[in-house]
Structures are given as C-alpha cells and as structure tokens.
C-alpha positions in Angstrom: 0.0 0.0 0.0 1.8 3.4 -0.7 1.6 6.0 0.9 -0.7 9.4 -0.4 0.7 11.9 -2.1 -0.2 15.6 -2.9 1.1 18.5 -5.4 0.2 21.6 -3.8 1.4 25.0 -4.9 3.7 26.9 -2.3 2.9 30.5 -0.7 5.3 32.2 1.4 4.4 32.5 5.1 4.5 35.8 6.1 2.9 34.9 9.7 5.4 36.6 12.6 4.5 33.8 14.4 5.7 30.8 11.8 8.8 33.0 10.3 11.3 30.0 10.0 9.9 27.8 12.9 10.1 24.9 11.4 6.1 24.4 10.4 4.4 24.9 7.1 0.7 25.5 6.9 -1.9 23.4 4.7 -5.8 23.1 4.4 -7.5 20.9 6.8 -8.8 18.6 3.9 -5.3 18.2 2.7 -4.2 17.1 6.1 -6.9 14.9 5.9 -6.5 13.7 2.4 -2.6 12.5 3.7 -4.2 11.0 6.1 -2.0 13.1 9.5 -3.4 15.1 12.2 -2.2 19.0 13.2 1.6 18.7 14.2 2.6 15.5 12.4 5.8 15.6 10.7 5.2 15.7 6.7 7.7 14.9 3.3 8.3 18.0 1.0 9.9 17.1 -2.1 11.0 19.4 -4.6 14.2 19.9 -5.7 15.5 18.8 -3.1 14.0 16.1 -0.3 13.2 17.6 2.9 10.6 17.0 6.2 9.1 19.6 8.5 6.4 20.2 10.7 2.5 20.6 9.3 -0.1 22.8 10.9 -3.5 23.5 9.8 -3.2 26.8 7.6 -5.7 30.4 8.2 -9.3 30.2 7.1 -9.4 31.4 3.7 -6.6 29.8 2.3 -7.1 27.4 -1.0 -6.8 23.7 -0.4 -4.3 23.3 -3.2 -1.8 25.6 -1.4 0.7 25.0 1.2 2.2 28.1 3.3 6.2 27.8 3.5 8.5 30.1 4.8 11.4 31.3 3.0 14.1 28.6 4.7 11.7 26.2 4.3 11.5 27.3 0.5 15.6 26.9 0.3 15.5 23.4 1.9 13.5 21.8 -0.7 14.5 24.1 -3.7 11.5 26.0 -4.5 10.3 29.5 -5.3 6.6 30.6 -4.8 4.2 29.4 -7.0 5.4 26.6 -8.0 4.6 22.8 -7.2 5.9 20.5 -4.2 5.3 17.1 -3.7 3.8 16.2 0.2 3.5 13.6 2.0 3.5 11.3 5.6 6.6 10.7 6.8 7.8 8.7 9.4 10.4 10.6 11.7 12.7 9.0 14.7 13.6 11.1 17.7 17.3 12.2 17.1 19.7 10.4 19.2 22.4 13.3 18.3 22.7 16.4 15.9 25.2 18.4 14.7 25.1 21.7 12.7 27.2 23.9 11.7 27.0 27.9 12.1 29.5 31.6 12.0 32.5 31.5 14.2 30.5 33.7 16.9 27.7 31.4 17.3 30.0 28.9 17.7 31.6 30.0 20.3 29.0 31.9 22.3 26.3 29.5 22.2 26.3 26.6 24.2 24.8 23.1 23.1 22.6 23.2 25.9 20.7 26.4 24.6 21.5 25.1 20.9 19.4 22.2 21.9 16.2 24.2 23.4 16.4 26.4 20.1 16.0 23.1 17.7 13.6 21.9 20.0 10.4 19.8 18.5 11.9 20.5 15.0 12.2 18.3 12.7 15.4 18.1 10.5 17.6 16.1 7.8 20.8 16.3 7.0 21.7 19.5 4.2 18.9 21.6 6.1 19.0 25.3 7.0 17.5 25.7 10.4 17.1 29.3 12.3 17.3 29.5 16.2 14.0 30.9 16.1 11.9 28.1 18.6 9.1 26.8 17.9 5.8 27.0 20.2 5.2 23.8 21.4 1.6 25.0 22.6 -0.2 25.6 25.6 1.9 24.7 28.8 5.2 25.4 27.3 7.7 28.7 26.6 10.3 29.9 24.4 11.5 32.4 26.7 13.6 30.0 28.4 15.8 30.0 25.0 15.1 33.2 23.7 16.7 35.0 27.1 19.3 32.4 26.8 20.3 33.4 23.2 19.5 37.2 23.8 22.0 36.9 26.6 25.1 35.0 24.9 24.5 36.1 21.2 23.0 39.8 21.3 20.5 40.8 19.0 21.6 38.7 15.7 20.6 35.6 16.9 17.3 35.8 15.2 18.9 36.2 11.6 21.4 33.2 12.0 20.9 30.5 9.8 22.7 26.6 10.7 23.2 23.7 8.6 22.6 20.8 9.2 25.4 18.2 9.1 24.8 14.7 10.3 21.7 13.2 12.7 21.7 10.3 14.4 19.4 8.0 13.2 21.0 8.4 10.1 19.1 8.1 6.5 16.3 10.3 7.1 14.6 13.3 9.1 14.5 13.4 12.7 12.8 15.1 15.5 15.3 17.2 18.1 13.7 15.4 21.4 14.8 17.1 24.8 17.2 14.4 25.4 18.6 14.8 21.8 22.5 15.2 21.9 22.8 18.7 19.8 26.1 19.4 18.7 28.3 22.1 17.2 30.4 20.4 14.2 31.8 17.5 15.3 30.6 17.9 18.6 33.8 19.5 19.9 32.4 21.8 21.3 30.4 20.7 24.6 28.5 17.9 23.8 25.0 17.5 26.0 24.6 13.7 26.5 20.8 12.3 27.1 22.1 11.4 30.4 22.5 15.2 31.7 18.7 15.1 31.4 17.6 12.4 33.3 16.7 12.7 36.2 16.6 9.5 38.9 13.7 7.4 38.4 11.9 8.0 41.9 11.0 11.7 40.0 9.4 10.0 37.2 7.4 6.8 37.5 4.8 6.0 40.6 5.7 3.5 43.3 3.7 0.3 41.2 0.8 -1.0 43.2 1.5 -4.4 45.3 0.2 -7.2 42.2 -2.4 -9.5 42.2 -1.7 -13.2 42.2 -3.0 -14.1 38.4 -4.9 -17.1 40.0 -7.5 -14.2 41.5 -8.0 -12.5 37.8 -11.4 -13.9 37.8 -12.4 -13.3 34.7 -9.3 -11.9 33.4 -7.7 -15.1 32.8 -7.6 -15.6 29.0 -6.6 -12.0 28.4 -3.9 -12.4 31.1 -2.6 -15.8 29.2 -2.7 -13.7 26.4 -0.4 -10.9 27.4 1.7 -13.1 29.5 2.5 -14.7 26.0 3.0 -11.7 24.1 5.7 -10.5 26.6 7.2 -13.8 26.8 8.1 -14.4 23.1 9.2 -10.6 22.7 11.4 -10.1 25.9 12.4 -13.9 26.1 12.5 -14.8 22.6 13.0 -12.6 20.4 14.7 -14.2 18.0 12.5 -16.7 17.4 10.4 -13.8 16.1 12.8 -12.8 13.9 13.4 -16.3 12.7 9.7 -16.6 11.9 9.4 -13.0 9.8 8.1 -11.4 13.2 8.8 -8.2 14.9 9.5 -8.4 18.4 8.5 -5.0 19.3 5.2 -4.9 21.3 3.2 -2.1 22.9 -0.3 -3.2 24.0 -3.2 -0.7 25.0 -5.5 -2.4 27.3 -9.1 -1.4 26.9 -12.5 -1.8 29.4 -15.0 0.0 31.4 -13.7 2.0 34.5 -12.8 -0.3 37.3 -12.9 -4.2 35.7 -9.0 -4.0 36.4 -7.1 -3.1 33.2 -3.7 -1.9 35.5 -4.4 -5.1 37.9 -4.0 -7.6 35.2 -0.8 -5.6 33.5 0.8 -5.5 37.3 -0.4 -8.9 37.6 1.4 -10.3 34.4 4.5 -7.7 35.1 5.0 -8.9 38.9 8.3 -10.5 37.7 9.6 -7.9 35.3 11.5 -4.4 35.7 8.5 -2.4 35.8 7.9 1.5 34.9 4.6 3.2 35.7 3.3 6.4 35.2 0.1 7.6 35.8 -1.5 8.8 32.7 -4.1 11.4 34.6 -1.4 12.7 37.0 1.5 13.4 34.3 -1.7 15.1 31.9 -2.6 17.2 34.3 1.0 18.9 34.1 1.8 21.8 31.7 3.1 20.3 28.8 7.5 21.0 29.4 6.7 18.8 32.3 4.5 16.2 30.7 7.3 15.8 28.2 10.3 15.2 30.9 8.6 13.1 32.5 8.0 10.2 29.7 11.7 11.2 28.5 12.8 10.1 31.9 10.7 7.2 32.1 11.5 6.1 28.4 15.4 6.4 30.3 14.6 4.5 33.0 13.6 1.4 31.1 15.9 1.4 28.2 17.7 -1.3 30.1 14.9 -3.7 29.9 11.4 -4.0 31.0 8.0 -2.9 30.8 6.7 1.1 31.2 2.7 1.3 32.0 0.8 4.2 31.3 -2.5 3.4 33.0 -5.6 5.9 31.6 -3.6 7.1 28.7 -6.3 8.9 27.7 -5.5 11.5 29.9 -2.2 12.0 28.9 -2.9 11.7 25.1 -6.5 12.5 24.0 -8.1 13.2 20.9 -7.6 16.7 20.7 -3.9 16.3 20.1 -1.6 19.2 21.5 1.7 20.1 19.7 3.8 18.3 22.4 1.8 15.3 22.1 4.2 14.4 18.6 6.9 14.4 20.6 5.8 12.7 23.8 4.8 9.5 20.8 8.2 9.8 19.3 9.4 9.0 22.7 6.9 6.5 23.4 7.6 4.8 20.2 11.7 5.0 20.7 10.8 2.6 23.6 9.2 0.3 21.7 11.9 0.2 19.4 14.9 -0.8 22.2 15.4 -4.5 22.5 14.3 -5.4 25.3 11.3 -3.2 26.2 7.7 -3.7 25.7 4.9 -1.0 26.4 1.4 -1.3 27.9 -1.4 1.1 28.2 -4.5 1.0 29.5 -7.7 3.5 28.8 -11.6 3.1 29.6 -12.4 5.7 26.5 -10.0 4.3 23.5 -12.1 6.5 21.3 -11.1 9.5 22.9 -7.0 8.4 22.7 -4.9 10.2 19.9 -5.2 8.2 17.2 -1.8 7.8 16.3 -1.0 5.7 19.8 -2.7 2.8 18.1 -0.8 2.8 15.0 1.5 0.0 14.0 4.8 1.2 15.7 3.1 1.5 18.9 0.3 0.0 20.2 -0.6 -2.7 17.7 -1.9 -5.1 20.0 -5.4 -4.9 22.5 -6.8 -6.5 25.3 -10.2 -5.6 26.1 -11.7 -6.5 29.1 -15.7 -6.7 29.8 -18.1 -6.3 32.2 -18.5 -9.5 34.7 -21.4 -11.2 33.8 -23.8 -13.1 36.9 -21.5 -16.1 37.1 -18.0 -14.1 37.4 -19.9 -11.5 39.5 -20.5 -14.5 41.9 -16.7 -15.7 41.3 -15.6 -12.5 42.3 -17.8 -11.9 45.5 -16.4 -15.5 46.9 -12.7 -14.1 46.2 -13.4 -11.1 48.3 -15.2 -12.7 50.7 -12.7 -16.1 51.2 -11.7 -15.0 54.3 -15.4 -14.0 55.9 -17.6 -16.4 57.2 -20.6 -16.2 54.7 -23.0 -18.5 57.0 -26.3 -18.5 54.7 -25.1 -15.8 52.0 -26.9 -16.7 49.0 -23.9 -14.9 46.8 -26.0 -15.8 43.8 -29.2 -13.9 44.5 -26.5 -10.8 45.5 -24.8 -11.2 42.2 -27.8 -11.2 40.2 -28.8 -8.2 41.4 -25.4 -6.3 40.9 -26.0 -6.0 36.8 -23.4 -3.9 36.0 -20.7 -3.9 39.1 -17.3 -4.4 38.3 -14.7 -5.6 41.1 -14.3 -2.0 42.4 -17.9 -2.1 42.7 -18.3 -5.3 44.8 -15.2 -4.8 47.1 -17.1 -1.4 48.1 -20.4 -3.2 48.9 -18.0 -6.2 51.2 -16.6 -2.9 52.8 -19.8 -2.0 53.5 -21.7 -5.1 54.5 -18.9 -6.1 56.7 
C-alpha cells in the first residue's frame, strides 16, 4: 500500500508567528487527504527532499496551497508558486545532531541552549534551520531560549541561519527530542549527552501497586494468558520472532470500562519484570514542558529492559492532540523500538486516545476487558469474601442483582456489608 501523495502550490508565510519555525501551513482537507493530524511531521519534495512540521493553515486559504516560509523554501528548492510534492513521513527522535554555524555562534552558544532552540523541530541532514523556537503549545515557553540566546548572542541571533550536518538516526529526518544530543560540528564543542537530562527514576514513574496473584483474575484469565504470551516471546524470545518473519517489538493498549482491572491484570502479568509506571491522569494534568520530561525520563529509565505502564492514557494523550503530544509519541515509540522493552497502556475511553498511539509502531496489539457477567460477578464476591464467614449468604441472588458492578464495585459493597 503506498503512501498518499499531494502537489500543492507553495505560498510564502508571512505569519510573525511561523517565520522559519520549522512548520508549514496546509488546508484541513489536505491534512486529511494525507491522512495526519495537526503537528505530524510531513515529506516535501522538490528539488531537493526535505521533512518539517505541518499545521492547519488560516481560514481562507485554497486547499491546493501549502504556506512555506522562506528557509523552508531553500530546503526543498523552491520559489513561490510553484509545485511540491507532500507527503506522511515517518520521523525517529534524534539520538544526536550536529550543525554547523558563523565563528560567533559557535563560540557563544552553548549546546545546551543550541538544543532548546531546535527543540520539536524536525530536520535532515543538508537543512537550514534558524534559532528561532518553535511554540510547542499551551503549557510550554520559548523564553527559556530566547533569554538564553539574547543573553550570549546579542540581538543577531534571530537572523542566523545553521546547517545541518549529520543526525543520528542516520538516512532520514529526525525530530530534536529534549534528550537529543545537539552538537556544534563534530561535537567539539560541549557535547549534552541524554544522560545530563535524566533525572533518577523516583521523580518519574509511581511506586507500582502491590500485584495480584494471576490465579484471582477472575475473569481476566484468557486476556492475562494472552499478554503473559505476548511478553514472553518478545522479551524472552525474540529471536525466534525474527526467525519466523516477526517483529519483536510490542506495545499493547489495554481497553475496558472503569474499574474491571485493566492496570491489575498488566501488574499482575509484570509482577516478575522491571517495571515502569506512570500515571497517565497525574502526568496530563502537568503543563506540557513537564509532561514531556517526564516520559523522557521514564523512556530512560527502562531502556535497560522491562516494561513502562501508562494506565488511563487517555489522559495524557487525548483526541484533541496538542503540539507536544508528537513528541511525547516519538518517545513512546523510541521505547518500543529498544530490544528489550515492551509497552502497555490501559484506557476506559479508546475512542477518545490520539489516534496515532494505536498505529503499527506503537500499540498494535489490545486487550479488552468486559463487564462480569452473573456467574463471574458470583466468582468475584467469593474471592473477596474467602476469608469471611458467609453463613447462609446466598452470593448468587446478590450477584444477580449487581448488573453492571465491576470488582471495584463489589469490594465497596463487602466494605460495606462487613
């Protein structure tokens, strides 16, 4: 199946607010037509190949156009009016850059505030990329770099222009991640290492809740058998999968109604793997700098080996996609892509998760989990009730007239009987 394609005629940009950010503009049913949301990376090709940033243009501007700024122009070889190609792309957080700028920039900025300039921008090698930073949306601030470069680099930073010599992935466009190595040259000139910006993992992921023993998933048990096979052949064998054609890489979103015990059967299966957890509500809830750290340090913390959980992911990434919610998947999806490291998330709305979390280099497995029906309702109460002396109980007649209860809901009317 290839991909779609589109020839659209370019327009300069004149918006203050795009001038050589890093983010072309195109119609809504062109975004649709390709087939991306707002804030997905997207192919130009012209005379020259190049990837960037696309964002939904003004009302009033013709579907056949595209809105490019004039270093955008000079990256793919175009003047106005004529055609470029577009396209999806797919684009890798950058492990490292290195560009290459005047003798004073050089020397005067550091890679530090190099790296907060670039940040969220997506770049290939050959590219000419401003300092100017890009708005990363609601939550977030540029004047972090903007002081930074005011203060080092005087007034001309906003004019200088970088190449861009070598990334890391190498053979295509990348996206400059906050814990993207950003270098001057050939990185002689103080290198910042993805370790500098992680922080210990007691900052990022929740204390996991004690597990369940999998024999009390009632219920649960062929969805647990399930996953506890999935993680098996990827983390234990993954070359068997490769033998047989297969990837290894696995991220699984677990779906169900509120309380049926989507995070209990994940810590259940996990209870003897290196486990990561974040809580998808409490990291969401954070302005968006923060949100972002916080699965970059978590995405650290696993790299090792084992398993990160983002229960209610929903939260974290919904629908209504934000501009940092490209980069928090491009981290999410670096961790699927390390040997050794699966990724499970769970949601009770999967219709109101960003799309793009359920695409083929993330989660392309599910679990769903139901409602108990009468008989499991009845297996349940007799779990929570094994160690109370239920005399003359008729736990059938009670479960029969608990349509609808889930295991939260039945431990709350024990607590309450008792």
């Amino acid at each position: 199946m290839t991909s779609p394609e589109l020839a659209l005629t370019v327009r300069l940009n004149t918006s203050a607010a795009d001038l050589r950010r890093g983010v072309v503009r195109l119609h809504p049913e062109a975004l649709a037509a390709l087939g991306i949301r707002e804030w997905d990376a997207i192919a130009l090709m012209g005379a020259r190949g190049t990837a960037t940033v696309a964002g939904r243009a003004p009302t009033g501007t013709p579907a056949g156009t595209i809105l490019l700024d004039d270093v955008t122009m000079s990256n793919v070889g175009l003047t106005e009016n004529s055609s470029v190609v577009v396209g999806p792309v797919t684009v890798y957080g950058a492990r490292s850059v290195s560009v290459t700028g005047s003798s004073m920039a050089t020397n005067s900025i550091s890679s530090t505030v190099l790296r907060q300039a670039l940040l969220g921008k997506v770049v290939s090698v050959g590219d000419t990329v401003s300092l100017l930073p890009r708005d990363l949306g609601p939550g977030t601030s540029t004047s972090e770099a903007t002081q930074a470069l005011s203060r080092t680099f005087g007034v001309a930073w906003t004019s200088e222009l970088l190449t861009v010599t070598a990334v890391e992935p190498a053979g295509g466009p990348v996206s400059v991640q906050p814990n993207s190595a950003v270098n001057w040259g050939s990185g002689s000139a103080g290198t910042l290492t993805p370790s500098a910006l992680v922080s210990s993992p007691a900052a990022v992921a929740i204390e996991p809740a004690p597990s369940v023993p999998l024999d009390h998933l009632v219920g649960a048990q062929a969805q647990a058998a399930k996953l506890t096979e999935w993680l098996g052949l990827a983390l234990d064998e993954p070359e068997l999968l490769r033998t047989l054609g297969a990837s290894p890489h696995l991220g699984v979103l677990i779906t169900g109604p509120a309380g049926v015990g989507k995070a209990t059967l994940a810590r259940s299966v996990l209870s003897s793997r290196k486990l990561v957890e974040l809580d998808g509500p409490g990291v969401g809830a954070t302005e968006a700098n923060t949100r972002l750290q916080r699965i970059v340090d978590a995405v650290a913390t696993v790299r090792g080996g084992g398993v990160l959980l983002i229960s209610d992911i929903d939260a974290l990434l919904p629908a209504t996609a934000e501009p940092v919610s490209a980069l928090i998947l491009e981290q999410l999806r670096s961790a699927v892509a390390t040997p050794g490291v699966a990724f499970v998330a769970t949601s009770a709305h999967p219709e109101t998760v960003d799309a793009r979390l359920r695409g083929q280099d993330l989660c392309d497995r599910e679990l769903a989990l139901t409602l108990p029906d009468g008989a499991t309702r009845k297996a349940l109460l007799e779990l929570l009730l094994r160690r109370v002396p239920t005399g003359t109980l008729e736990l059938d007649a009670i479960a029969s007239r608990a349509p609808g209860f889930v295991v939260a809901d039945l431990a709350a009317l024990c607590r309450e009987a008792a």
